[in-house]
C-alpha positions as CSV (number, residue, x, y, z in Angstrom):
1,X,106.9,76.2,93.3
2,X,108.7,77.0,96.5
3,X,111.8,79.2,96.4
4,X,114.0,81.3,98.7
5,X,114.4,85.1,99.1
6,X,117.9,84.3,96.7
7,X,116.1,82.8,94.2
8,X,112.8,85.0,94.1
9,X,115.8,88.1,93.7
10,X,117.5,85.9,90.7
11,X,113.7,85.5,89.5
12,X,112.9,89.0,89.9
13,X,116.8,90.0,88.5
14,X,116.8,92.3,91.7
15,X,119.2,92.0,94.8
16,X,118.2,89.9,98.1
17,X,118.1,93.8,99.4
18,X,115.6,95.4,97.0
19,X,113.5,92.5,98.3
20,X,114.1,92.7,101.7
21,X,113.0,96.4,100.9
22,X,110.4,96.0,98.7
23,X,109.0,94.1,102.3
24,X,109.5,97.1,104.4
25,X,107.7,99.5,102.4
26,X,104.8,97.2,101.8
27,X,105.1,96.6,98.6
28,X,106.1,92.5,98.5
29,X,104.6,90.2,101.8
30,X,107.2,88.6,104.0
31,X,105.9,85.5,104.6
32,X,105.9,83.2,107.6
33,X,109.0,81.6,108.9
34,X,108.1,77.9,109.6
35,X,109.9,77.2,113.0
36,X,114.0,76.1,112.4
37,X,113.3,77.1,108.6
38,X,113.4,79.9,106.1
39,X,111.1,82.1,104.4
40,X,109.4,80.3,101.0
41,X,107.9,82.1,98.1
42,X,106.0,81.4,95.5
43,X,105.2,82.2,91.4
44,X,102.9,85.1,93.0
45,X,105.7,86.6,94.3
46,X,107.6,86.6,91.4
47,X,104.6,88.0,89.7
48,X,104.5,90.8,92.0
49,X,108.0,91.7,92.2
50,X,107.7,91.5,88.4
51,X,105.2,93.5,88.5
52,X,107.0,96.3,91.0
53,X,109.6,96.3,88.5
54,X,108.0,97.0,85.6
55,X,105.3,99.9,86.9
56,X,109.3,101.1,88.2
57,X,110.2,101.0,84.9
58,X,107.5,103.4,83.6
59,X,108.4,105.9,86.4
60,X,105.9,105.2,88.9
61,X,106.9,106.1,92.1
62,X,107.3,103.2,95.1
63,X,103.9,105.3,96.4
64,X,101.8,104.8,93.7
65,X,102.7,101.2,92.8
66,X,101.8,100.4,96.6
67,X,98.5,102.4,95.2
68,X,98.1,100.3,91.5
69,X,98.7,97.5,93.8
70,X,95.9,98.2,96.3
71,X,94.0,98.7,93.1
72,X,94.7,95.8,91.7
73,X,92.9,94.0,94.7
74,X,89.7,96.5,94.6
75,X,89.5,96.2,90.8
76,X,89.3,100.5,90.5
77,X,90.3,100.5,86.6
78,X,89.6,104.4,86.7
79,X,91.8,105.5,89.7
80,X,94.3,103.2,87.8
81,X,93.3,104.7,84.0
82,X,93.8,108.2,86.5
83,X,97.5,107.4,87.4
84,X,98.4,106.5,84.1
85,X,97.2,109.8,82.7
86,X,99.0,111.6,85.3
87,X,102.3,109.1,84.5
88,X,101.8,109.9,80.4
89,X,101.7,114.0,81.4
90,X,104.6,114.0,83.5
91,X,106.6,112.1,80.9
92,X,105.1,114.6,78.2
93,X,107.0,117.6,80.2
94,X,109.8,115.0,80.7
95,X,110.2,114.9,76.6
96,X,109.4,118.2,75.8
97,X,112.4,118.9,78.3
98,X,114.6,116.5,76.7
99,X,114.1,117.2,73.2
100,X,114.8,121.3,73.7
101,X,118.1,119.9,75.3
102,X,118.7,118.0,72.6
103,X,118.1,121.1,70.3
104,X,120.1,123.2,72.2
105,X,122.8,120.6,72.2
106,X,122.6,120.6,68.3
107,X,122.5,124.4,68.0
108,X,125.8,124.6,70.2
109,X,127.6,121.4,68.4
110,X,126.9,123.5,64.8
111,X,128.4,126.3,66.5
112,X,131.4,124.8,67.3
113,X,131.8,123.0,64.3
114,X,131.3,126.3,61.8
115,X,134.4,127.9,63.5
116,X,138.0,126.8,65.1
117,X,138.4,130.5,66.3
118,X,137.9,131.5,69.8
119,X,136.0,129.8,72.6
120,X,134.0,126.3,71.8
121,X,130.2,127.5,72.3
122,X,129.3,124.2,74.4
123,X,132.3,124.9,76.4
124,X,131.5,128.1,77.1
125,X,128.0,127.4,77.5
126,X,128.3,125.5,80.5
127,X,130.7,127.8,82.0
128,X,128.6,130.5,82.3
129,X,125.9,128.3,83.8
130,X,123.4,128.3,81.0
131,X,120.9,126.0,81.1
132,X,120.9,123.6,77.4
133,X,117.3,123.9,76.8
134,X,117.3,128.0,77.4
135,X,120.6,127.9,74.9
């Protein structure tokens, strides 16, 4: 299978640019220009740019998929198992985050729904700069 840098974006559902630079930062091969033609890739293309997706969709940073991908290649299953830990902790304090917003969102909404008189909690709240997962 032989396909342009369009059709390995469509492939990838990413833009021609993300590609482009996914290239500069090392992460995808540019490969060689055949004279008077254009660039071809293959299905391992797709599988990498797949691949960069996904580990971007679990919150790995461009740095360490160009790490998981050097890993990949050196077969290091415990430097990988290691960057997945650290991943699962920092979306730990990511959650914990999140759900004391959410409670202090739901504290504030009871608020404002137990009383019409003076000012809305949640407006008020945020006017005076308080942070929703201090509230």
């Amino acid at each position: 299978m032989s396909m342009t840098i369009s059709a390995l974006a469509r492939a990838g559902d990413v833009g021609v640019e993300t590609v482009r630079f996914y290239q500069r930062r090392g992460l995808l091969d540019a490969p060689d220009r055949p004279e008077g033609s254009v660039r071809r890739y293959g299905e391992s293309d797709v599988r990498r740019l797949r691949f960069i997706r996904s580990a971007q969709a679990a919150g790995f940073t461009l740095e360490q998929i160009g790490e998981l991908l050097q890993l990949d290649a050196g077969q290091d299953r415990k430097r990988a198992r290691e960057l997945a830990a650290d991943r699962i902790a920092a979306l730990d304090v990511k959650i914990a985050e999140l759900e004391a917003a959410r409670a202090a969102l739901t504290r504030l909404a009871r608020q404002c729904h137990a009383s019409d008189e003076g000012p809305c909690p949640i407006i008020a709240a945020f006017e005076d700069g308080v942070q929703t997962s201090c509230v």
